[in-house]
MARBA-3410 file (N, C-alpha, C, O; in Angstrom, 1 decimal):
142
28.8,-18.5,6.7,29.7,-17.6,5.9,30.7,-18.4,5.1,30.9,-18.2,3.9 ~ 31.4,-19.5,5.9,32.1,-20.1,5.2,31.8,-21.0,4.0,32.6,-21.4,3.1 ~ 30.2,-21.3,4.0,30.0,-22.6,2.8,29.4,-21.0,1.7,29.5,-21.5,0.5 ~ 29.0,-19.9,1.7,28.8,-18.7,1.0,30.2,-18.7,0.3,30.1,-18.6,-0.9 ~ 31.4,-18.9,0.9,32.4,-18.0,0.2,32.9,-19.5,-0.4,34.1,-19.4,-0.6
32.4,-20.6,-0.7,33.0,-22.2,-0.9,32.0,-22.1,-2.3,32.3,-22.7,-3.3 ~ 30.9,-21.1,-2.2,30.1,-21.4,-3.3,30.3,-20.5,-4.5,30.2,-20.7,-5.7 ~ 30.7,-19.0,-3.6,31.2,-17.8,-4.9,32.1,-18.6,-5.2,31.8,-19.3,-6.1 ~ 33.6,-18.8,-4.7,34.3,-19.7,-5.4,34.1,-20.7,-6.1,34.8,-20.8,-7.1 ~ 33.3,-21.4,-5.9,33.1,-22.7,-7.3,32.5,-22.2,-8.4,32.4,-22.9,-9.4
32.1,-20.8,-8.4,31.1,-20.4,-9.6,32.1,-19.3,-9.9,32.3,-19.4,-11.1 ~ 32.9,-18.3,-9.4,33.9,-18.2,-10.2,34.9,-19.3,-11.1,35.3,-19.0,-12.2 ~ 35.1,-20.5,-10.4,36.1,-21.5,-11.1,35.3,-22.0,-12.2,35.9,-22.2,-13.3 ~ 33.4,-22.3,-12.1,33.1,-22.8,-12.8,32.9,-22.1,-13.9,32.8,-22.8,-14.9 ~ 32.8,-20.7,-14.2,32.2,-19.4,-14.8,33.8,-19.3,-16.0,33.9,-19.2,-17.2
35.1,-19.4,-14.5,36.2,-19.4,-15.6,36.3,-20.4,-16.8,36.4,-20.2,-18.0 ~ 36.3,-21.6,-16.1,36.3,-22.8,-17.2,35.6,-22.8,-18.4,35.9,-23.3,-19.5 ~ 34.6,-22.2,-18.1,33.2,-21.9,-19.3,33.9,-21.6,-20.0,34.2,-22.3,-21.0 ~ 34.6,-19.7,-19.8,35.1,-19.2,-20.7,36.2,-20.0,-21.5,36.1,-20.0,-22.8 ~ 36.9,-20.4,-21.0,38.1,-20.9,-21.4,37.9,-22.6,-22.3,38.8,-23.2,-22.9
36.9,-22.9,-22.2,36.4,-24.3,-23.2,35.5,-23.4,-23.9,34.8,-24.3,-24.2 ~ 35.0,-22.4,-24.3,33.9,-22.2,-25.2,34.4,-22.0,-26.6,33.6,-22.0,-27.5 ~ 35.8,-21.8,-26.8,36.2,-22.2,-28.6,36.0,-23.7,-28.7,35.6,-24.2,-29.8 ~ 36.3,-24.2,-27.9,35.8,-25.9,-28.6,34.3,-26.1,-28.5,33.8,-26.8,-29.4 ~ 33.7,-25.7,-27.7,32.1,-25.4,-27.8,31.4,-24.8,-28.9,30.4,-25.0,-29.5
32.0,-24.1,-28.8,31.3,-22.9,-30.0,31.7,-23.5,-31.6,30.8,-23.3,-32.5 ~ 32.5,-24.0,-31.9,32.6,-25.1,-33.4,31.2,-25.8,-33.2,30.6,-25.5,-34.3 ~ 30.3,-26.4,-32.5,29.5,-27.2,-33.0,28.2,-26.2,-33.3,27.4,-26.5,-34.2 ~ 28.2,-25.2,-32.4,27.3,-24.0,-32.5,27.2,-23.1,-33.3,26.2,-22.6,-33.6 ~ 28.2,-23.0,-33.7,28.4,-21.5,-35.1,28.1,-22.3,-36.2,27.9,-21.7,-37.3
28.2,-23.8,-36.1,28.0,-23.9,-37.6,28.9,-24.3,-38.8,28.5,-24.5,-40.0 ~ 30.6,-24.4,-37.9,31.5,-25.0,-38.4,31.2,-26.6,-39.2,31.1,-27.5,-38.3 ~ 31.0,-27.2,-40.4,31.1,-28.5,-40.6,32.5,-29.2,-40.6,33.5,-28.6,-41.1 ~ 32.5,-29.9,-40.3,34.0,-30.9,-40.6,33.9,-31.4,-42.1,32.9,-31.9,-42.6 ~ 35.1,-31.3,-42.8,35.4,-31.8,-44.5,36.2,-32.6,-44.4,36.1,-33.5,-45.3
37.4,-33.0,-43.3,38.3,-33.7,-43.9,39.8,-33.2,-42.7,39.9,-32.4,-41.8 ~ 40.9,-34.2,-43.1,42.2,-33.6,-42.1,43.4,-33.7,-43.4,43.2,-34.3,-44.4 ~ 44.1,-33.1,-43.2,45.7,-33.2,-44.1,46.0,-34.3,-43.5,46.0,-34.7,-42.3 ~ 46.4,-34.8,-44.7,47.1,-36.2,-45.2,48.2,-36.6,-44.1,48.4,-37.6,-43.4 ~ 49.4,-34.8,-44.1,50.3,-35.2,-43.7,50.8,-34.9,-42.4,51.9,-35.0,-42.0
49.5,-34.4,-41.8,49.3,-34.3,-40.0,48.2,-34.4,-39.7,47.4,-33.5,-39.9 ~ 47.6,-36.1,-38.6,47.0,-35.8,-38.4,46.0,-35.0,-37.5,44.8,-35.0,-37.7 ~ 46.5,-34.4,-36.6,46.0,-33.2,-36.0,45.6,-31.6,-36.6,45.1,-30.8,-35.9 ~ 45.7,-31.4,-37.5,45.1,-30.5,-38.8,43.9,-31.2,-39.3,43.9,-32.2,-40.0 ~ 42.7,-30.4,-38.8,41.6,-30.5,-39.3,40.9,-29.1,-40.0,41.1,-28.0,-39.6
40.2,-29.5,-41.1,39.8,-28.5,-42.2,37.9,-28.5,-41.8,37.2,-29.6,-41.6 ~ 37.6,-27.5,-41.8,36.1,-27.5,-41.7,35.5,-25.8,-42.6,36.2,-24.9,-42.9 ~ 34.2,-25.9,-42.7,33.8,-24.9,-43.5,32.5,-24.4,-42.9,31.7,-25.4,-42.5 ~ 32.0,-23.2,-42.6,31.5,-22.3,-42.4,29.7,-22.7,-42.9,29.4,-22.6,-44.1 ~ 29.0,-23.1,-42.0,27.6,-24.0,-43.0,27.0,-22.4,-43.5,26.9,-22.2,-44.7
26.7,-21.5,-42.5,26.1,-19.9,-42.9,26.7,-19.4,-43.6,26.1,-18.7,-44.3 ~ 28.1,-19.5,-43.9,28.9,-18.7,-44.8,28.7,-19.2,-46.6,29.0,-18.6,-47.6 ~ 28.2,-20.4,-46.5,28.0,-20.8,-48.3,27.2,-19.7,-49.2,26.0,-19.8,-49.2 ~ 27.9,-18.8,-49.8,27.4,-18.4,-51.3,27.4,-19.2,-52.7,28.3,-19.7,-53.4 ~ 26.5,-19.0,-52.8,26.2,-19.7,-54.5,25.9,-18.6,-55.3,24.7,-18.2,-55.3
26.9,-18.1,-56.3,27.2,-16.9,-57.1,26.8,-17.8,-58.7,27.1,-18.9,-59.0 ~ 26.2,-16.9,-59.4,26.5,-16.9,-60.8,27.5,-17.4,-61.1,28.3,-17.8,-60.2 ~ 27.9,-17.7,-62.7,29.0,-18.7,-63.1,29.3,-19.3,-62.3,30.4,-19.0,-61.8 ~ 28.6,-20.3,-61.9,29.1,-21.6,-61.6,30.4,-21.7,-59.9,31.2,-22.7,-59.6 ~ 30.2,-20.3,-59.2,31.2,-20.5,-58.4,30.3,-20.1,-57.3,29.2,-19.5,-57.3
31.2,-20.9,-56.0,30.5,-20.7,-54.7,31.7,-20.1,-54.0,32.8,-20.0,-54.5 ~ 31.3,-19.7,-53.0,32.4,-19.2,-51.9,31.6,-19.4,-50.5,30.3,-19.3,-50.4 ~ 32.8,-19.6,-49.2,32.5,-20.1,-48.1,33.8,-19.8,-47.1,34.9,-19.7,-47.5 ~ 33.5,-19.8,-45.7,34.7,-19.6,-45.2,35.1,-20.9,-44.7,34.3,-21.7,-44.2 ~ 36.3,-21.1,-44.8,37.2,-22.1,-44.1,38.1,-21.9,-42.8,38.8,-20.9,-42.6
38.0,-23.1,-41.8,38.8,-23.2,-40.9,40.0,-24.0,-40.7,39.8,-25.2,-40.9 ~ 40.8,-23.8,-40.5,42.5,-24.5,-40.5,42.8,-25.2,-38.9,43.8,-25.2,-38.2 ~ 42.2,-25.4,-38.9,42.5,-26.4,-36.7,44.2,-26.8,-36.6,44.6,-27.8,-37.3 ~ 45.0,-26.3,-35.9,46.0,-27.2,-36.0,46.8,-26.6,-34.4,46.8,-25.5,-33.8 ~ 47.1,-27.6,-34.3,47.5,-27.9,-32.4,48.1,-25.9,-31.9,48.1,-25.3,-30.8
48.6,-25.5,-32.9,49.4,-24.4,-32.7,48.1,-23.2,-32.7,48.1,-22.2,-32.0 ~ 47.1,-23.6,-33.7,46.2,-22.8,-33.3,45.2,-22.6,-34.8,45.6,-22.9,-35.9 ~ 43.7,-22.1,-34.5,43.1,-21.9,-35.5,43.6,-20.7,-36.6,44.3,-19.7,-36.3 ~ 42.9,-21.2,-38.3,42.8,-19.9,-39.0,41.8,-20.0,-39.7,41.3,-21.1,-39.9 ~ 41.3,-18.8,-40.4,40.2,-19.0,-40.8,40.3,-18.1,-41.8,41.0,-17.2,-41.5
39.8,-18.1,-43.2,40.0,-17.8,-44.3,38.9,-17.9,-45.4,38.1,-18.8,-45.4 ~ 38.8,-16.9,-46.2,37.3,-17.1,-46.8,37.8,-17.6,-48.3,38.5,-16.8,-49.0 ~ 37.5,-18.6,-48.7,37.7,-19.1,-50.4,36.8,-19.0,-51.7,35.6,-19.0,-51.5 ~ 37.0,-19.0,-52.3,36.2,-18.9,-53.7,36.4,-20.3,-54.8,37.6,-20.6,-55.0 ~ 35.7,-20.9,-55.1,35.4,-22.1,-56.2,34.7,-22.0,-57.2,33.5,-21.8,-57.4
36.1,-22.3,-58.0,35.0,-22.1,-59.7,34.5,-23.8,-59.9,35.5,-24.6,-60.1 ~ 33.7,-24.1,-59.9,32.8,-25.7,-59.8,32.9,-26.6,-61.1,32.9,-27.8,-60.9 ~ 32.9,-26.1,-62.6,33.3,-26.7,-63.3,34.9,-26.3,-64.1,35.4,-27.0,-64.9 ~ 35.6,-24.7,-63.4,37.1,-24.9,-64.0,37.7,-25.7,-63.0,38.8,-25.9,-63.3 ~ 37.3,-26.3,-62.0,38.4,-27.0,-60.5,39.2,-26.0,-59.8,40.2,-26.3,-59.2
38.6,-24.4,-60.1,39.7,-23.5,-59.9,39.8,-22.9,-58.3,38.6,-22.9,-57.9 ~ 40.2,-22.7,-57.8,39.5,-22.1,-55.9,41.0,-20.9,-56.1,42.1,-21.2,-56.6 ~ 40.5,-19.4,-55.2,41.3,-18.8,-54.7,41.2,-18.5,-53.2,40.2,-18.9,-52.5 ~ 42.1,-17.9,-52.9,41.5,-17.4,-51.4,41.5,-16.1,-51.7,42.3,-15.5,-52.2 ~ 40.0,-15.5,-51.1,39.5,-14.2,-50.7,39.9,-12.9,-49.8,39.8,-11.7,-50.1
40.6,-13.6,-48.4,41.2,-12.9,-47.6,42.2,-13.9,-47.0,42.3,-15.1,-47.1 ~ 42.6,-13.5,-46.6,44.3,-13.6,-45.9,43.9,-14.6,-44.3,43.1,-14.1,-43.5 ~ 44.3,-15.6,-44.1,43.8,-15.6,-43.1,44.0,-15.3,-41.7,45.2,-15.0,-41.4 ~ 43.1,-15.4,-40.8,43.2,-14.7,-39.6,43.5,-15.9,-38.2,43.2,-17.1,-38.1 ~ 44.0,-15.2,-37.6,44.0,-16.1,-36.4,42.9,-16.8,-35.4,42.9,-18.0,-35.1
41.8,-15.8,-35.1,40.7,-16.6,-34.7,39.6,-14.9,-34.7,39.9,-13.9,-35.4 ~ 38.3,-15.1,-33.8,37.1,-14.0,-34.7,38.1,-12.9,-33.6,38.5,-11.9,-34.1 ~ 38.3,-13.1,-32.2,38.6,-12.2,-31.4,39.6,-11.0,-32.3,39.4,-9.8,-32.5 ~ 40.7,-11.8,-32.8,41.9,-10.9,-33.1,40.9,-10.1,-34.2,40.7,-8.9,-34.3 ~ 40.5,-10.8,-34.8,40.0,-10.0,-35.7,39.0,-8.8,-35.6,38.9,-7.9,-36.4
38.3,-8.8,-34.0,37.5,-7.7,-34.4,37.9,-7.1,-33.4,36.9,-6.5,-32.8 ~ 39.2,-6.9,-32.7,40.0,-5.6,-32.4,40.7,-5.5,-33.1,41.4,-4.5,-32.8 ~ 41.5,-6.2,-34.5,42.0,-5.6,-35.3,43.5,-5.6,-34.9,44.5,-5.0,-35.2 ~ 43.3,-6.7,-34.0,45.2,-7.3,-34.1,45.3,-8.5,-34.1,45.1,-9.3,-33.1 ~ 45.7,-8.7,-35.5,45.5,-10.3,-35.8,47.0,-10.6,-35.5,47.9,-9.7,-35.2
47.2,-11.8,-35.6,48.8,-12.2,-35.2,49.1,-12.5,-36.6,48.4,-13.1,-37.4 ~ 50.5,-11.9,-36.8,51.2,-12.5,-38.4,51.1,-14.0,-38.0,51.1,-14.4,-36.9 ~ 50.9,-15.0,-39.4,50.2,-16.7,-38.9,51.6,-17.0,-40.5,52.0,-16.1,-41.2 ~ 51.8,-18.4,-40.5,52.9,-18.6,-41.1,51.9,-19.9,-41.6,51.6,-20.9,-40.9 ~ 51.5,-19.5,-43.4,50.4,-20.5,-44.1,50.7,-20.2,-45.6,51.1,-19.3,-46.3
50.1,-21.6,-45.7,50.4,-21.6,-47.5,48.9,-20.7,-48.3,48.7,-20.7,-49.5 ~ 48.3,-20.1,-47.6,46.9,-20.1,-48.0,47.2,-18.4,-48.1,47.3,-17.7,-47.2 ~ 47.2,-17.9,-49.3,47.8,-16.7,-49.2,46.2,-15.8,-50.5,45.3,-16.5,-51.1 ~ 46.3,-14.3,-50.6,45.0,-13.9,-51.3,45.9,-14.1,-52.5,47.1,-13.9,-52.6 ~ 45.2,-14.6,-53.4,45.7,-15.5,-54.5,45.0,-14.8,-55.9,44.0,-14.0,-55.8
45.7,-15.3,-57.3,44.4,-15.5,-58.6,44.2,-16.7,-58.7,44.9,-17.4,-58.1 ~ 43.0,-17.5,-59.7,43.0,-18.9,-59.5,43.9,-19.7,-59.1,45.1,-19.5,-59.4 ~ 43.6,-20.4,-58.6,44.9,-21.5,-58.6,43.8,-23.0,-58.7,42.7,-23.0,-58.2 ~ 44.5,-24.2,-59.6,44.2,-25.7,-60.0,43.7,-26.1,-58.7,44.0,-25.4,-57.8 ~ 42.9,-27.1,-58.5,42.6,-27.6,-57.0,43.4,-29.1,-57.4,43.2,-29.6,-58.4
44.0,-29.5,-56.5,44.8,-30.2,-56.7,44.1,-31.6,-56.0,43.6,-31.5,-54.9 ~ 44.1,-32.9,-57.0,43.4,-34.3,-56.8,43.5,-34.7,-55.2,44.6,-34.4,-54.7 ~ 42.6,-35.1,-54.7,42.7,-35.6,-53.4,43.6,-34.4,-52.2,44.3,-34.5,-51.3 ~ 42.9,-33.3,-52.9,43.1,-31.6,-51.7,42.2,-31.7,-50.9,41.2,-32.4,-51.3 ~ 42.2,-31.1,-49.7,41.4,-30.6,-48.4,40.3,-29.7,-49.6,39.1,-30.1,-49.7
40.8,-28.7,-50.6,39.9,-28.1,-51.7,39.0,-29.4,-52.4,37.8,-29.5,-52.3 ~ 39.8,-30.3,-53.0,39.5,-31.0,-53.7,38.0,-31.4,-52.8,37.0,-31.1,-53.5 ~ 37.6,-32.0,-51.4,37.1,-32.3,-50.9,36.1,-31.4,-50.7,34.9,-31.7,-50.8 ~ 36.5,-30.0,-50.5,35.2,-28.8,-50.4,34.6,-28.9,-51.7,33.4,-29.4,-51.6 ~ 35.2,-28.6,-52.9,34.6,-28.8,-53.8,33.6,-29.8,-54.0,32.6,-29.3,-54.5
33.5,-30.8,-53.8,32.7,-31.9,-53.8,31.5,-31.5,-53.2,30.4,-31.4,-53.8 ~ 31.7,-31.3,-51.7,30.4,-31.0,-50.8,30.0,-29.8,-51.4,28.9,-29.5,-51.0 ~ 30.6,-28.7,-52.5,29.5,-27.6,-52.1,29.4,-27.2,-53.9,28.5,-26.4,-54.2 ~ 29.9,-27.6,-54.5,29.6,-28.2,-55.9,28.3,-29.1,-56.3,27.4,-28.9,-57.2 ~ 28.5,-30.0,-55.5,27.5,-30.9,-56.0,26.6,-31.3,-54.8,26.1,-32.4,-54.7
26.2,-30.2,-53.9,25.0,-30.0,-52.7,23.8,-29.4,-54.1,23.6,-28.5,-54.8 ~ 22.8,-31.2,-53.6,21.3,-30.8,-54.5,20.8,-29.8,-54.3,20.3,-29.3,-55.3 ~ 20.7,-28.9,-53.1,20.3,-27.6,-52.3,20.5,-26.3,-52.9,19.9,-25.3,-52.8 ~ 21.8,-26.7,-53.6,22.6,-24.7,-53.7,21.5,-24.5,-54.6,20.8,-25.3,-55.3 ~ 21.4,-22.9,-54.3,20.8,-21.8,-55.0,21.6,-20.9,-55.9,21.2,-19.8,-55.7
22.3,-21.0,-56.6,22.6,-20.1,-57.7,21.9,-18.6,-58.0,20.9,-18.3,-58.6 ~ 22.8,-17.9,-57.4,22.0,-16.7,-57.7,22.4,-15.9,-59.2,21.8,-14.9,-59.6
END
């Protein structure tokens, strides 16, 4: 009886852990790529959504972006105009997918706000998306 209740316990503790590491798990699984970190912390990492890439008419793509930073994820969907250098953001971003699909996101304190164009500025975390999804031999332009 006693090595029975030694073993539900290890598999509750191990069942918990699961849960509780599976946001760092799940980046390699959903499809997150890595682009790049901010210049001016490096623990802010920027990645983009591989399933989420559209390739729209005129020349623009859109994809969702991730914001990694020790305080916590955000995630945000962008638009790029490929030959103006132009990118806005599409939605506001969110704190992670949970808040989002019960619909209580936490107010998040970011420069990344729903925008009209804005310039992509030389050597940007944008600047670098641009590149990878601009000039991917693959896109399909619809």
């Amino acid at each position: 009886m006693r090595v029975a209740g030694r073993t539900l316990r290890s598999c509750i503790v191990a069942s918990f852990l699961g849960f509780l590491l599976l946001p760092w798990v799940a980046d390699a699984s959903e499809g997150w790529l890595y682009f790049g970190r901010d210049k001016s912390s490096e623990n802010t990492k920027y990645y983009y959504g591989a399933d989420s890439v559209r390739y729209a008419s005129a020349d623009h793509v859109s994809a969702w972006m991730k914001i990694r930073q020790p305080s916590g994820d955000q995630i945000l969907e962008t638009e790029i105009n490929c030959s103006g250098r132009l990118f806005r953001v599409l939605r506001n971003p969110t704190t992670d997918f949970w808040e989002t699909l019960w619909q209580k996101p936490r107010p998040i304190v970011t420069q990344y706000v729903v925008s009209g164009w804005l310039e992509i500025p030389p050597d940007s975390e944008m600047s670098s998306l641009r590149k990878i999804l601009c000039n991917n031999p693959q896109k399909d332009w619809h």
